[in-house]
C-alpha positions in Angstrom: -43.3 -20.9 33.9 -40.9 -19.4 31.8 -38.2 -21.5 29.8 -34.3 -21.4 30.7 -32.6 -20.1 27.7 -30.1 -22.4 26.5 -26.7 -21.3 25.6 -24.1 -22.3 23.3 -20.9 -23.6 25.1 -18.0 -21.9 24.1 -14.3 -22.9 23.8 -11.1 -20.6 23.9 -9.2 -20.3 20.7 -5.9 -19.9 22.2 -5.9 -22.8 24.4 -7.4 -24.5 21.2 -4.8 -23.5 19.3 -1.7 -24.2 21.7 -0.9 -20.8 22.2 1.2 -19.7 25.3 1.6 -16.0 24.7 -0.3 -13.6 22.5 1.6 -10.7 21.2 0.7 -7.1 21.1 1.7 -7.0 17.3 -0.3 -9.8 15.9 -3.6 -7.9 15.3 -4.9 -11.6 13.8 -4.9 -13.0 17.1 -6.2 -10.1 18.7 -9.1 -9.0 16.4 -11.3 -11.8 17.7 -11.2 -10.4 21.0 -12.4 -6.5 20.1 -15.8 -5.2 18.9 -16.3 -3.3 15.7 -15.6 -0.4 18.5 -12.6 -1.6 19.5 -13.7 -2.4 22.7 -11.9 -5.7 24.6 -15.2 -8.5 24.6 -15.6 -10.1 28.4 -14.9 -13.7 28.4 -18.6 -14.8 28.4 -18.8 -13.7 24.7 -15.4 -15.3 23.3 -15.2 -18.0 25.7 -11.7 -17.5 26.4 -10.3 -18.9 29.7 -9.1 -16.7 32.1 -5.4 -16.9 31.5 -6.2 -16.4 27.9 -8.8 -13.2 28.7 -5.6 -11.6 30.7 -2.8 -12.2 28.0 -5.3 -10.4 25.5 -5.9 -7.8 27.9 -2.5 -7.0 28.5 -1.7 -7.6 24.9 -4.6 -5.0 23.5 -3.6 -2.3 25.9 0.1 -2.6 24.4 -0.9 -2.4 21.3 -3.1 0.6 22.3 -0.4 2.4 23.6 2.3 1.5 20.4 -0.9 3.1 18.0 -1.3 0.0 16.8 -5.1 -0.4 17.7 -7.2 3.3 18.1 -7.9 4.0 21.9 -11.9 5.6 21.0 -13.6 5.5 17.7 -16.1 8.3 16.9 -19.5 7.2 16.6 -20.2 9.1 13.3 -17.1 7.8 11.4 -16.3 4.2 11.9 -13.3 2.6 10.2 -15.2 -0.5 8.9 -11.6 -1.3 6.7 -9.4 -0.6 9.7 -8.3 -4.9 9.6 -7.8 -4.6 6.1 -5.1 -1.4 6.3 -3.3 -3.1 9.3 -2.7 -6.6 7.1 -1.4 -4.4 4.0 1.2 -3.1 6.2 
Protein backbone atom coordinates (compact mmCIF):
# COMPACT_ATOMS: atom_id res chain seq x y z
CA UNK A 1 0.00 0.00 0.00
CA UNK A 2 1.00 3.26 -0.77
CA UNK A 3 2.08 5.84 2.08
CA UNK A 4 -0.02 9.01 3.16
CA UNK A 5 2.06 11.92 2.45
CA UNK A 6 2.58 13.93 5.38
CA UNK A 7 2.07 17.66 5.34
CA UNK A 8 3.49 20.51 7.10
CA UNK A 9 0.79 22.31 9.20
CA UNK A 10 0.56 25.73 8.45
CA UNK A 11 -0.30 28.91 10.55
CA UNK A 12 -1.70 32.38 9.26
CA UNK A 13 0.58 35.29 9.60
CA UNK A 14 -1.98 37.79 10.08
CA UNK A 15 -3.73 36.16 12.87
CA UNK A 16 -0.06 35.56 14.04
CA UNK A 17 0.75 38.85 13.95
CA UNK A 18 -2.50 40.53 15.45
CA UNK A 19 -3.59 42.05 12.49
CA UNK A 20 -7.32 43.13 12.00
CA UNK A 21 -7.29 44.69 8.56
CA UNK A 22 -4.81 44.42 5.79
CA UNK A 23 -4.53 47.37 3.50
CA UNK A 24 -4.49 47.65 -0.12
CA UNK A 25 -1.29 49.94 0.08
CA UNK A 26 1.00 47.78 2.18
CA UNK A 27 2.46 45.59 -0.67
CA UNK A 28 4.74 43.98 2.48
CA UNK A 29 1.76 42.39 3.80
CA UNK A 30 0.40 41.48 0.64
CA UNK A 31 3.43 40.03 -1.20
CA UNK A 32 3.26 36.86 0.78
CA UNK A 33 0.02 36.14 -0.51
CA UNK A 34 0.86 36.47 -4.56
CA UNK A 35 3.03 34.25 -6.83
CA UNK A 36 6.00 35.49 -8.79
CA UNK A 37 2.88 35.86 -11.38
CA UNK A 38 0.99 37.84 -9.29
CA UNK A 39 -1.59 35.50 -8.87
CA UNK A 40 -3.61 35.48 -5.24
CA UNK A 41 -2.15 31.80 -3.49
CA UNK A 42 -5.48 29.64 -2.16
CA UNK A 43 -5.26 29.24 1.54
CA UNK A 44 -3.93 25.66 1.47
CA UNK A 45 -0.49 27.14 0.34
CA UNK A 46 -0.24 30.18 2.88
CA UNK A 47 -2.21 28.77 5.58
CA UNK A 48 -4.17 31.74 6.09
CA UNK A 49 -7.57 31.45 7.78
CA UNK A 50 -10.47 32.26 6.03
CA UNK A 51 -11.15 35.80 7.35
CA UNK A 52 -7.60 36.50 6.65
CA UNK A 53 -7.72 34.74 2.88
CA UNK A 54 -10.90 37.33 2.26
CA UNK A 55 -9.22 40.68 3.65
CA UNK A 56 -6.27 39.81 1.20
CA UNK A 57 -8.52 39.06 -1.45
CA UNK A 58 -10.32 42.13 -1.24
CA UNK A 59 -7.21 44.03 -0.42
CA UNK A 60 -5.16 42.61 -3.78
CA UNK A 61 -8.02 43.44 -6.07
CA UNK A 62 -7.88 47.19 -4.67
CA UNK A 63 -4.61 47.39 -5.13
CA UNK A 64 -5.05 45.91 -8.65
CA UNK A 65 -7.41 48.36 -9.59
CA UNK A 66 -5.21 51.65 -7.88
CA UNK A 67 -2.08 50.12 -10.38
CA UNK A 68 -0.53 49.28 -7.51
CA UNK A 69 0.01 45.50 -8.30
CA UNK A 70 -0.05 44.49 -12.42
CA UNK A 71 -3.40 42.78 -13.33
CA UNK A 72 -1.41 39.92 -15.97
CA UNK A 73 2.28 39.59 -16.34
CA UNK A 74 3.58 38.43 -19.82
CA UNK A 75 5.13 35.19 -19.76
CA UNK A 76 8.32 36.21 -21.73
CA UNK A 77 9.17 39.36 -19.63
CA UNK A 78 8.74 38.89 -15.87
CA UNK A 79 9.53 41.70 -13.55
CA UNK A 80 11.65 39.66 -11.10
CA UNK A 81 12.58 43.42 -9.29
CA UNK A 82 8.92 44.43 -9.28
CA UNK A 83 9.10 44.27 -4.86
CA UNK A 84 12.21 46.07 -5.01
CA UNK A 85 10.77 49.31 -7.24
CA UNK A 86 7.46 49.34 -5.08
CA UNK A 87 9.73 49.68 -1.56
CA UNK A 88 11.90 52.59 -3.25
CA UNK A 89 8.87 54.49 -3.75
Amino acid sequence: MAERVKYIKRHCKYTEAKIDYIDYKDLSLLKHSLSERFKIMPRRLTGNSKEAQDMVKIAIKRARHMALIPYIVDNKKINNDFWDKAQNK
